[in-house]
C-alpha positions as CSV (number, residue, x, y, z in Angstrom):
1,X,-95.1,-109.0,-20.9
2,X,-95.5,-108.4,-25.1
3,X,-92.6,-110.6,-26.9
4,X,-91.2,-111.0,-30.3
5,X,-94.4,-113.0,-31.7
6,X,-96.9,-110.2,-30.7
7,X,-94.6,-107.4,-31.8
8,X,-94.3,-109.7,-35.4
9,X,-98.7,-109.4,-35.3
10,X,-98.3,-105.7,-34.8
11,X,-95.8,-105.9,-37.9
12,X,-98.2,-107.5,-40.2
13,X,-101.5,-105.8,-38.6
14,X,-100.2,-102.3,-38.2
15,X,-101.2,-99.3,-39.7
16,X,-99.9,-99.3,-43.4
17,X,-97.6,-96.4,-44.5
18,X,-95.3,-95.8,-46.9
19,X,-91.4,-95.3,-45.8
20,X,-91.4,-91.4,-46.7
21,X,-94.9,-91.1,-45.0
22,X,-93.7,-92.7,-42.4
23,X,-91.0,-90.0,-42.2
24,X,-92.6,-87.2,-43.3
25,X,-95.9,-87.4,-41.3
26,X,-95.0,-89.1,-38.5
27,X,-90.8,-89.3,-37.5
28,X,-90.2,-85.5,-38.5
29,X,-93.2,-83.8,-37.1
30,X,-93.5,-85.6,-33.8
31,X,-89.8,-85.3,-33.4
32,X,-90.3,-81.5,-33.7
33,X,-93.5,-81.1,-31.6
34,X,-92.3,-83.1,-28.8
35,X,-88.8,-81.5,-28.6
36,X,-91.0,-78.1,-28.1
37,X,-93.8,-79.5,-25.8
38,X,-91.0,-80.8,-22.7
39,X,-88.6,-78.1,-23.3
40,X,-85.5,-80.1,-24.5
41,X,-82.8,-77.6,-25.5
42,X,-79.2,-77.5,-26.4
43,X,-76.7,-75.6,-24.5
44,X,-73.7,-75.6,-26.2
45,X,-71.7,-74.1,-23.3
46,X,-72.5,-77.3,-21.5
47,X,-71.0,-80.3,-23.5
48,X,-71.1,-82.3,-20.4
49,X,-74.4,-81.3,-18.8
50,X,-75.4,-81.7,-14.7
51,X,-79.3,-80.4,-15.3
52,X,-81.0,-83.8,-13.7
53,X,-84.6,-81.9,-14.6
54,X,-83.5,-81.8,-18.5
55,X,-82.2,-85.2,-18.0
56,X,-86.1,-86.4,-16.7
57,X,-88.1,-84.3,-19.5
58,X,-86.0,-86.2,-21.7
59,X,-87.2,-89.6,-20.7
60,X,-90.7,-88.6,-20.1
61,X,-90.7,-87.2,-23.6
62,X,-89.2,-90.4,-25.7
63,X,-92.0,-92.4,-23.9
64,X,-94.2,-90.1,-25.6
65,X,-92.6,-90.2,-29.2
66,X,-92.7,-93.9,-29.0
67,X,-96.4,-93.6,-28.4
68,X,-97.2,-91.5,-31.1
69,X,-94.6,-92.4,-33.6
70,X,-94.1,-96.3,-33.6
71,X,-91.4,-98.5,-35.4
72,X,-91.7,-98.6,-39.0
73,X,-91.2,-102.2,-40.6
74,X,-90.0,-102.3,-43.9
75,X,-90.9,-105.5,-44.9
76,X,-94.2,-105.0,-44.5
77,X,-94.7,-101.1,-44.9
78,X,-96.4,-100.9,-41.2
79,X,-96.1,-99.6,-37.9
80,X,-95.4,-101.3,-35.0
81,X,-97.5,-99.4,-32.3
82,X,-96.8,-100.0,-28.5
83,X,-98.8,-99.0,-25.6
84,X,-96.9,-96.8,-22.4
85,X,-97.8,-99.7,-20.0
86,X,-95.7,-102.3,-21.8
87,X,-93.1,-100.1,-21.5
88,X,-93.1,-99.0,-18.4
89,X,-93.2,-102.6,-17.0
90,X,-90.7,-103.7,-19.6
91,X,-88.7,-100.7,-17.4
92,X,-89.7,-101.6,-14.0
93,X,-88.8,-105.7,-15.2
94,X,-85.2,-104.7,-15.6
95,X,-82.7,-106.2,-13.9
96,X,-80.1,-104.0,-13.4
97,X,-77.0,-106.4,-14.8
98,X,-76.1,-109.1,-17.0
99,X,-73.5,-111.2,-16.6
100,X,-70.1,-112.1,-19.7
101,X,-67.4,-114.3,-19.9
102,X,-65.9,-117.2,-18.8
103,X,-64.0,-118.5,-15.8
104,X,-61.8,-115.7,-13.8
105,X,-62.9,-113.8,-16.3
106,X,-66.3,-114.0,-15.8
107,X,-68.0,-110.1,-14.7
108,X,-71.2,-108.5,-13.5
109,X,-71.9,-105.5,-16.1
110,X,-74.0,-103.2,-13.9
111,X,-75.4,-100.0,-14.5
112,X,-74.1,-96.9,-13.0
113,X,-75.7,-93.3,-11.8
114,X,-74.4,-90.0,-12.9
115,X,-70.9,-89.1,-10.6
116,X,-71.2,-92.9,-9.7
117,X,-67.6,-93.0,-8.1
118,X,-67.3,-96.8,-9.5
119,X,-65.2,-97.4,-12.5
120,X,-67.4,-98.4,-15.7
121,X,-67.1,-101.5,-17.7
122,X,-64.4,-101.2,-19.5
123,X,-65.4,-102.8,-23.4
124,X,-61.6,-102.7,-25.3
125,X,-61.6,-102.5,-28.9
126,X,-63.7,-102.0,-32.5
127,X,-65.1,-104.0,-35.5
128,X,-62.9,-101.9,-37.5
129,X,-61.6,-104.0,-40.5
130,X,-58.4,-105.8,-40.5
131,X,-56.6,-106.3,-43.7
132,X,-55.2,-109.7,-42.6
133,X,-55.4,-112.5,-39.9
134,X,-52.5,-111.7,-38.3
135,X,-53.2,-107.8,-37.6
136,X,-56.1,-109.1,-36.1
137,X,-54.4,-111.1,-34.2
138,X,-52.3,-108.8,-32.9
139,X,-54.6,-106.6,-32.9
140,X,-56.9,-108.7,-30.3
141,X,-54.0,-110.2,-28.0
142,X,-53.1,-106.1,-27.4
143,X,-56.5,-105.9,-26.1
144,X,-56.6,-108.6,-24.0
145,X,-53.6,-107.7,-22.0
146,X,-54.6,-104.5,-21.0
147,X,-55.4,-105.3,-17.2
148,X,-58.8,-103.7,-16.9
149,X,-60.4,-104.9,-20.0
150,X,-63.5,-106.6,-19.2
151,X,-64.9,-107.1,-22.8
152,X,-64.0,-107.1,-26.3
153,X,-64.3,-106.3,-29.9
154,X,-62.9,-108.3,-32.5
155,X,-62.1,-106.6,-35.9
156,X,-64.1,-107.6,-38.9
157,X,-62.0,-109.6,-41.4
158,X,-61.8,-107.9,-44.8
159,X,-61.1,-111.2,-47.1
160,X,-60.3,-114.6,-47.0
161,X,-57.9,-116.4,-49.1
162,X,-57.9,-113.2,-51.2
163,X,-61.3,-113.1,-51.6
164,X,-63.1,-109.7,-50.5
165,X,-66.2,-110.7,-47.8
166,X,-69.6,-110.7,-50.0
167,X,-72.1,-110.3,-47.4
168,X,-75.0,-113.2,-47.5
169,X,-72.4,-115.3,-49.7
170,X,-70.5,-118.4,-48.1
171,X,-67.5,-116.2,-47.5
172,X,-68.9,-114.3,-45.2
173,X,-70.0,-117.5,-43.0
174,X,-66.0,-118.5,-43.3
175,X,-64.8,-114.7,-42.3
176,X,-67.1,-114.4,-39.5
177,X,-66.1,-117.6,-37.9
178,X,-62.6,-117.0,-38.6
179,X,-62.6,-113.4,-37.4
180,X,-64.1,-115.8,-34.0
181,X,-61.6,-117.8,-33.8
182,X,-58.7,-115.5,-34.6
183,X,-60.0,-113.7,-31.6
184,X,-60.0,-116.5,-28.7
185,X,-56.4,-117.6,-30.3
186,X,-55.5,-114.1,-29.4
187,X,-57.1,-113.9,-26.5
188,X,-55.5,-117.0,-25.2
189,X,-52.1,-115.6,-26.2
190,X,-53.0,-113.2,-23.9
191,X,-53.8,-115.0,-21.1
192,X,-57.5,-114.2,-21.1
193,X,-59.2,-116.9,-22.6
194,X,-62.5,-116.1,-20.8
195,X,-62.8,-112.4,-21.8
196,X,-66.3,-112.0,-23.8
197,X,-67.1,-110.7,-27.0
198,X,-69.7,-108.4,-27.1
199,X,-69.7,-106.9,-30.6
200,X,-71.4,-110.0,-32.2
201,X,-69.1,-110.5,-35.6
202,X,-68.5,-107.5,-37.1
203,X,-67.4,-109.7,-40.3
204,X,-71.7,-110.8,-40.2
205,X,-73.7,-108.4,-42.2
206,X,-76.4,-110.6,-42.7
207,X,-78.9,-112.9,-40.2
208,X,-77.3,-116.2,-41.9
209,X,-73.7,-114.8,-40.9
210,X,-74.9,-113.8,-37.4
211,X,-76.4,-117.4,-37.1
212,X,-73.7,-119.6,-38.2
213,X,-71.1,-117.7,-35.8
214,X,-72.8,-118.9,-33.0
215,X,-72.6,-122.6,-33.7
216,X,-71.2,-123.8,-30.2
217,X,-67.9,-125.5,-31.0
218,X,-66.6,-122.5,-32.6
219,X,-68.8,-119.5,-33.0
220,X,-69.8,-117.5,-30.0
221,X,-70.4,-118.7,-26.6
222,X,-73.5,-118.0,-24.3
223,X,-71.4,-115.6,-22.4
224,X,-70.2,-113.5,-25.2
225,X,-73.1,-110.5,-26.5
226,X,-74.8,-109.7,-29.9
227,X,-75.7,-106.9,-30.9
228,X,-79.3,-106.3,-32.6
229,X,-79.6,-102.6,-34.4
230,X,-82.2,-100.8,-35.2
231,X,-82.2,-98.9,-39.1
232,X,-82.3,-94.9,-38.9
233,X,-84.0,-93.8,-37.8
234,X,-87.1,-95.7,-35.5
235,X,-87.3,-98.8,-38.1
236,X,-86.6,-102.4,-38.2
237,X,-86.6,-105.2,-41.0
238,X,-86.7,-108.6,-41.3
239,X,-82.9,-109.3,-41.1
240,X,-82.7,-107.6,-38.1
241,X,-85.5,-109.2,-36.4
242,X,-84.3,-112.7,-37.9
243,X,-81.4,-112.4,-36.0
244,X,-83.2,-111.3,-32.8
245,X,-85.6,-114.2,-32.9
246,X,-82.6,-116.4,-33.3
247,X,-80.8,-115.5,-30.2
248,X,-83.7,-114.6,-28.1
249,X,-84.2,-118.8,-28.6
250,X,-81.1,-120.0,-28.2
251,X,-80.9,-117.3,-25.0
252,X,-78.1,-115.2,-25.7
253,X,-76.8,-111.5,-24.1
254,X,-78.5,-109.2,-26.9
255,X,-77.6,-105.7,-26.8
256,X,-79.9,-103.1,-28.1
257,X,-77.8,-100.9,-30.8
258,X,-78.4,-97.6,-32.0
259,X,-76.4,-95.1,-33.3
260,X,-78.7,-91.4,-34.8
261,X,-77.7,-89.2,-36.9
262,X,-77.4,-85.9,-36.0
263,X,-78.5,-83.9,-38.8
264,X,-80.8,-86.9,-40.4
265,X,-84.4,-87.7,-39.4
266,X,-84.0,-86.5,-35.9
267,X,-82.8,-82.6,-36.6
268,X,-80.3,-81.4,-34.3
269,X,-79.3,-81.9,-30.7
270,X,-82.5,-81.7,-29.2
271,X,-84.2,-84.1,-31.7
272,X,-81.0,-86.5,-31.6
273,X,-81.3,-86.8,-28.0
274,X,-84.7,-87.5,-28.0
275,X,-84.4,-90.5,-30.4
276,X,-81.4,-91.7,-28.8
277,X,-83.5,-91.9,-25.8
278,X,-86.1,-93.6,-27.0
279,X,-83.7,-96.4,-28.8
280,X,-83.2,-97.4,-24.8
281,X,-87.0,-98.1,-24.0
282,X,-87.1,-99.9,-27.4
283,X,-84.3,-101.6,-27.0
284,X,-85.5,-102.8,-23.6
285,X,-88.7,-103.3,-24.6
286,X,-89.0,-104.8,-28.8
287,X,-85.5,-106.5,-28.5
288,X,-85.6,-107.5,-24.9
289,X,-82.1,-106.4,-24.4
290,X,-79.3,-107.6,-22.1
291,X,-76.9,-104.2,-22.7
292,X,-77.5,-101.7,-25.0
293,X,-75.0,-100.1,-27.0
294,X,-75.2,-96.6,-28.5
295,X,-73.6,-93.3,-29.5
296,X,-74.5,-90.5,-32.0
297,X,-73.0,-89.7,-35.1
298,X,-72.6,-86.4,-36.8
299,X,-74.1,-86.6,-40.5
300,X,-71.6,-84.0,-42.1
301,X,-69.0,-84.7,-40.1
302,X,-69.0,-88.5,-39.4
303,X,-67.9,-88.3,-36.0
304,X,-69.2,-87.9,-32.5
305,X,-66.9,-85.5,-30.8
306,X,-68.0,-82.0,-32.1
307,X,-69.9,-80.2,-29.4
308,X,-73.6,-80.7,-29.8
309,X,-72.9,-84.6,-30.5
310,X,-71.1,-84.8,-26.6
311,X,-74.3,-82.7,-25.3
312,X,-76.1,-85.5,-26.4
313,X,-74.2,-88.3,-25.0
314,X,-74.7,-86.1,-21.8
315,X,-77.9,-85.7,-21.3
316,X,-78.8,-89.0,-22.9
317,X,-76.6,-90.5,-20.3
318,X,-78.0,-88.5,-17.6
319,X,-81.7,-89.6,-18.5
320,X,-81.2,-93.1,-18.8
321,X,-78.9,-93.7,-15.7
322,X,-81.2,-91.7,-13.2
323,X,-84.6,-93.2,-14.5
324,X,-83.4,-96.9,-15.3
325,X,-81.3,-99.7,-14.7
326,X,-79.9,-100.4,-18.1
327,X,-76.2,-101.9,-18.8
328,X,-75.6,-99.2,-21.3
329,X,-71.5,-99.1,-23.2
330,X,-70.7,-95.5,-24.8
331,X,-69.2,-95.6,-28.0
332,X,-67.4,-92.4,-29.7
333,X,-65.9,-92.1,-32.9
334,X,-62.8,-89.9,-33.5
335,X,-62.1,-87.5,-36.6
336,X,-58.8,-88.1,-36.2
337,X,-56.9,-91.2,-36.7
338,X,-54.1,-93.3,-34.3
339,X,-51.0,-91.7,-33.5
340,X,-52.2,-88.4,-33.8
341,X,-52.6,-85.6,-31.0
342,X,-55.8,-84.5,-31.8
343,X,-57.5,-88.5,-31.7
344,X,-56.9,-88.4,-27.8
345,X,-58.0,-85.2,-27.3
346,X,-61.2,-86.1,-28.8
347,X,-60.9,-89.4,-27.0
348,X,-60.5,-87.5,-23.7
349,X,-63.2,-84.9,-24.4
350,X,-65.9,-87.9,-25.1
351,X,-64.5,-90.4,-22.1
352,X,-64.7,-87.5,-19.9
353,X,-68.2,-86.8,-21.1
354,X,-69.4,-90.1,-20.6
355,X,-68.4,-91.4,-17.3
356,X,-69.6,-88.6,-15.2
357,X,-72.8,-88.9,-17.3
358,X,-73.8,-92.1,-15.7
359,X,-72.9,-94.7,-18.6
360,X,-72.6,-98.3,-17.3
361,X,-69.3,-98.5,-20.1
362,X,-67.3,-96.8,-22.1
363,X,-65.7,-98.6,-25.4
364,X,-62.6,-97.5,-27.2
365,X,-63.6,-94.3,-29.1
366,X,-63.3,-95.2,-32.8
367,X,-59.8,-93.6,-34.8
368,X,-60.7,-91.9,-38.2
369,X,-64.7,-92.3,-38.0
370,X,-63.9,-96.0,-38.4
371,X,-63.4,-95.9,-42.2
372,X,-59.8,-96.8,-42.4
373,X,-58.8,-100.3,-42.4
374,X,-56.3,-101.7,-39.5
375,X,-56.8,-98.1,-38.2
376,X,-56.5,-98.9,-34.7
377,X,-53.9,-100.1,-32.1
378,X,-54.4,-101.5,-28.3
379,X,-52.8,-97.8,-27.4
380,X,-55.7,-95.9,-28.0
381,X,-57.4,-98.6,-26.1
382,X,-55.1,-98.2,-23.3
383,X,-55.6,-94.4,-23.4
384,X,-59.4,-94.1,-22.8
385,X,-59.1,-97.0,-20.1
386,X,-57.0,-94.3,-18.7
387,X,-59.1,-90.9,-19.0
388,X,-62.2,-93.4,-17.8
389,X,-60.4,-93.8,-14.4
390,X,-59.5,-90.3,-13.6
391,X,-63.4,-89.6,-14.8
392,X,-64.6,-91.7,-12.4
393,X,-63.5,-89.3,-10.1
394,X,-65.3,-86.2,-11.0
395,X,-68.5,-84.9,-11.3
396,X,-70.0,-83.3,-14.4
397,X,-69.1,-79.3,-14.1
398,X,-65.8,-80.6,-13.2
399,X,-65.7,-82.5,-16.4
400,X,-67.2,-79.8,-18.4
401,X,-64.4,-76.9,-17.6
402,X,-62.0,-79.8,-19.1
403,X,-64.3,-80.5,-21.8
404,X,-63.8,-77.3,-23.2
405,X,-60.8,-76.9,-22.9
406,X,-60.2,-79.7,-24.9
407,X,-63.0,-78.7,-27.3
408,X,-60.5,-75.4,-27.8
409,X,-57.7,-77.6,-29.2
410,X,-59.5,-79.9,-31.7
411,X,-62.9,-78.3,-32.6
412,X,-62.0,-76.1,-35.5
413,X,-59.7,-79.1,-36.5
414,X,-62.8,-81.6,-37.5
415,X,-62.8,-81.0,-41.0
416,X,-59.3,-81.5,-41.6
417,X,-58.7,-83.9,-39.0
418,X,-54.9,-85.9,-39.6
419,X,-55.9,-89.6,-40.4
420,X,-53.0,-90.5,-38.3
421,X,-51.0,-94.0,-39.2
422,X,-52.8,-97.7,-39.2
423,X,-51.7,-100.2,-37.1
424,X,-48.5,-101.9,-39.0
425,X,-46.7,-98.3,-39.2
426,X,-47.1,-97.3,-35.4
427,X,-46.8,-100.9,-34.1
428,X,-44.8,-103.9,-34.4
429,X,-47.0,-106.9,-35.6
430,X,-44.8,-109.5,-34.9
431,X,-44.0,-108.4,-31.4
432,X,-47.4,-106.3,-30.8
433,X,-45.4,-103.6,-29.4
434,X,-45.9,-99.7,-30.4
435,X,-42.8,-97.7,-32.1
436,X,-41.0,-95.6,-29.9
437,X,-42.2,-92.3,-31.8
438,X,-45.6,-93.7,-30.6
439,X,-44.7,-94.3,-27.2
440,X,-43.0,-91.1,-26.7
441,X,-46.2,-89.0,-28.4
442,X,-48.7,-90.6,-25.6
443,X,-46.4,-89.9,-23.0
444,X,-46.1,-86.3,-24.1
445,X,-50.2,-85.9,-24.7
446,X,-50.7,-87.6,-21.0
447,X,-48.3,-85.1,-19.3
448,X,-49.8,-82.3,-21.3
449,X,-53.8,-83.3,-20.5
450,X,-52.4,-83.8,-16.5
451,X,-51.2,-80.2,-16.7
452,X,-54.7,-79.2,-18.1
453,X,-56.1,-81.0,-14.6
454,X,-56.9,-84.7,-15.8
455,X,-56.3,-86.6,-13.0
456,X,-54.5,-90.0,-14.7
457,X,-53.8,-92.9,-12.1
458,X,-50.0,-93.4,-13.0
C-alpha cells in the first residue's frame, strides 16, 4: 500500500504545471467531461435524493477524475498522479470504525448505510471563535452535558492577554493550547472528562500550531482526532502535508477534510458532488484517514442549506455509505444565526438530509456561515441532536416531502438571513443557561416542525 513518502516522490517527480494550468486544462475540463460521460444530474425537486444508481455513477465517476486529474502541489508546481488500484485497495483496506475518547467515554465511530435505523455519531459543537476564555468555557461545558454527545469541538480562541492570534507567531502556540485546555476544564465541569476532540485546534492555522497542541501533557490525546484539509479545490501544500506526516508518526485519528465550493472550480451541483466525492477516496487513500469530515459550501451565498447544496450532501452521502466503509461526520453551515427561527429550519432541513443519506455523523450545523464571533450556544447543539433522532427513523422520500417544506419557509430568506444574537445575549455565561425568550422560541419552533410531521423523541 503507497504512503506519505511515495506520494512526497510523486510531489517532486510529477508532471509540472502551473496552478491556473492546472485549473484550466485539467480541474475544469475533466470536471465537465466526466459529469456528462456517467450521467450525474441535479434534480432540484429532490433535495434529499433515494436514486442508489446516481448514488453508484457517482463513485465510479470520482475514481475516474482522480485518475485523470491528480492533486496539484503547490510547493512544487506538480501533480500527484495515482493509479485506480491503490485506490481501490486503499478502499477494500478500510476498516469500517475508529475508535475516540477516554474511559466511559470511550466510543466506536462506525459507518452507517442509507435509512440505517441506528442513530449517527453525534459530534457537538464548532471552531467558531470565542471572544474570551470564559465563553469558551461555557461554551464547551454546554456541550458536554448534552447526553448524547459523543465528540467535540472546541472554539478557536480569538486573543490572548489582549493580543489578537497571529498565525505561525508564538501566540498562536499559547491560544491553541489554551483553547485545549479551556476545553478539558470544561469538559470536566461537565462531567465528561473523556469526551474526544475531533476538530484538531481550530486556534492552529499553521503545522507548528497543530504540532505543539499535541505535546502529551497538555495538547491533544491519542484518542482525540485531527483534521488534515485539502486546498480548493484537488490541491495540497506543504503545511498541510507537514502536519499529516506529523500525526501519521506519532499515530493519531486523522480525519480527511474537505469542504467545495459550489460555484468555484467544480461548477454547480453535479460538478460539486463529483469533487466532494473524490475528497473521500483521497482522503482514504493520500491522508490515510481515520474519519473524514466534509460538507459543501455555497460560493455566493456562504452557506450550505440552499437547495442544490443539500442535493449534494445527498447523493454524496448516498455514494459513499453504499460503496464504502468510511466514518464520515456532516457538517452544515446556517445563513442564519442563533436564536433565530429560520437557523433551525435550516438546521432541520440539512439534519434531515443527512441522516437518511447514510452519514456515519452529523455535527452541529454552523449559525451565521460561521463568521460571527461567540455565535453559537449548546442550544442549537441540542436542537440537531434532536431532528438527528427523529431522522433516524425515516427513509429519504420521507425526509424529502419535509425537506421542502422547510425549504418553503427559509429559501427565499438566504440573502437576508437574521444574524440572530451571539452567545452572551441569548445565554447566561455565568450559569450556562439560555434566556427564557430563548427557551420559549425553541419550544415554539419544535412544536411547530412536529406539526409539519418531524417526529422529535420528547
Amino acid at each position: 500500500m503507497s504512503n506519505l513518502l511515495d506520494f512526497m516522490q510523486r510531489a517532486t517527480t510529477g508532471p509540472i504545471l502551473s496552478e491556473d494550468d492546472f485549473n484550466m486544462k485539467r480541474l475544469i475540463p475533466n470536471v465537465r467531461k466526466i459529469v456528462q460521460e456517467f450521467n450525474i444530474r441535479y434534480t432540484p425537486e429532490t433535495p434529499v435524493s433515494s436514486d442508489d444508481a446516481l448514488a453508484d455513477r457517482l463513485f465510479d465517476a470520482a475514481l475516474e477524475f482522480i485518475l485523470r486529474t491528480g492533486v496539484y502541489c503547490d510547493d512544487t508546481n506538480r501533480v500527484i498522479q495515482f493509479e485506480r488500484d491503490e485506490i481501490l485497495q486503499a478502499v477494500a483496506n478500510l476498516p469500517g470504525n475508529a475508535t475516540f475518547g477516554e474511559g466511559r467515554d470511550r466510543r466506536v465511530f462506525s459507518s452507517r448505510k442509507p435509512e440505517d435505523g441506528k442513530p449517527p455519531w453525534f459530534h457537538i459543537g464548532t471552531g467558531i471563535v470565542a471572544s474570551s476564555e470564559d465563553i469558551s468555557l461555557s461554551q464547551v461545558e454546554g456541550y458536554g452535558s448534552i447526553p448524547q454527545a459523543n465528540s467535540i469541538s472546541i472554539p478557536a480562541l480569538k486573543s490572548i492577554k489582549g493580543m489578537d492570534v497571529i498565525g505561525g507567531s508564538p501566540l498562536e502556540i499559547h491560544a491553541s493550547l489554551s483553547a485545549i485546555q479551556a476545553g478539558r476544564k470544561a469538559l470536566t465541569r461537565s462531567g465528561r472528562p473523556g469526551l474526544p476532540i475531533l476538530n484538531l485546534i481550530s486556534t492552529a492555522t499553521t503545522a507548528i500550531g497543530t504540532i505543539a497542541g499535541t505535546h502529551p501533557d497538555f495538547g491533544l490525546r491519542s484518542s482525540d482526532g485531527w483534521l488534515i484539509d485539502f486546498l480548493a479545490e484537488m490541491k495540497v501544500n506543504f503545511e498541510t502535508l507537514n502536519r499529516l506526516a506529523f500525526i501519521q508518526v506519532t499515530g493519531g485519528n486523522i480525519g480527511s477534510t474537505a469542504l467545495p465550493i459550489l460555484g468555484g472550480y467544480a461548477g454547480g451541483a453535479p460538478g460539486t458532488a463529483l469533487v466532494m466525492m473524490a475528497y473521500y477516496l483521497l482522503g482514504i487513500t493520500l491522508f490515510q484517514g481515520s474519519y473524514h469530515l466534509t460538507g459543501p459550501v455555497h460560493f455566493r451565498h456562504g452557506c450550505s442549506t440552499t437547495r442544490d447544496i443539500l442535493w449534494v450532501f445527498s447523493v454524496v452521502g448516498r455514494a459513499s455509505s453504499r460503496n464504502m466503509r468510511y466514518p464520515d461526520i456532516a457538517l452544515g453551515y446556517a445563513a442564519a444565526g442563533p436564536a433565530t427561527k429560520m437557523y433551525f429550519y435550516e438546521a432541520a432541513a440539512a439534519t434531515l438530509c443527512f441522516v437518511p443519506s447514510g452519514y456515519g455523523g452529523v455535527q452541529t450545523v454552523h449559525p451565521a456561515k460561521a463568521v460571527v464571533n461567540d455565535g453559537v450556544s449548546p442550544l442549537e447543539a441540542q436542537f440537531c441532536v434532536e431532528v438527528a433522532q427523529a431522522a433516524k427513523e425515516m427513509n429519504s422520500a420521507q425526509a424529502n416531502i419535509l425537506v421542502n417544506q422547510l425549504l418553503e419557509k427559509y429559501e427565499k430568506e438566504v440573502d437576508k438571513a437574521p444574524g440572530g444574537k451571539r452567545y452572551q445575549e441569548c445565554y447566561d455565561s455565568q450559569t450556562g443557561k439560555p434566556s427564557n425568550d430563548y427557551l420559549q422560541l425553541y419550544e415554539q419552533v419544535k412544536t411547530e416542525l412536529t406539526d409539519l410531521g418531524i417526529p422529535f423523541k420528547y
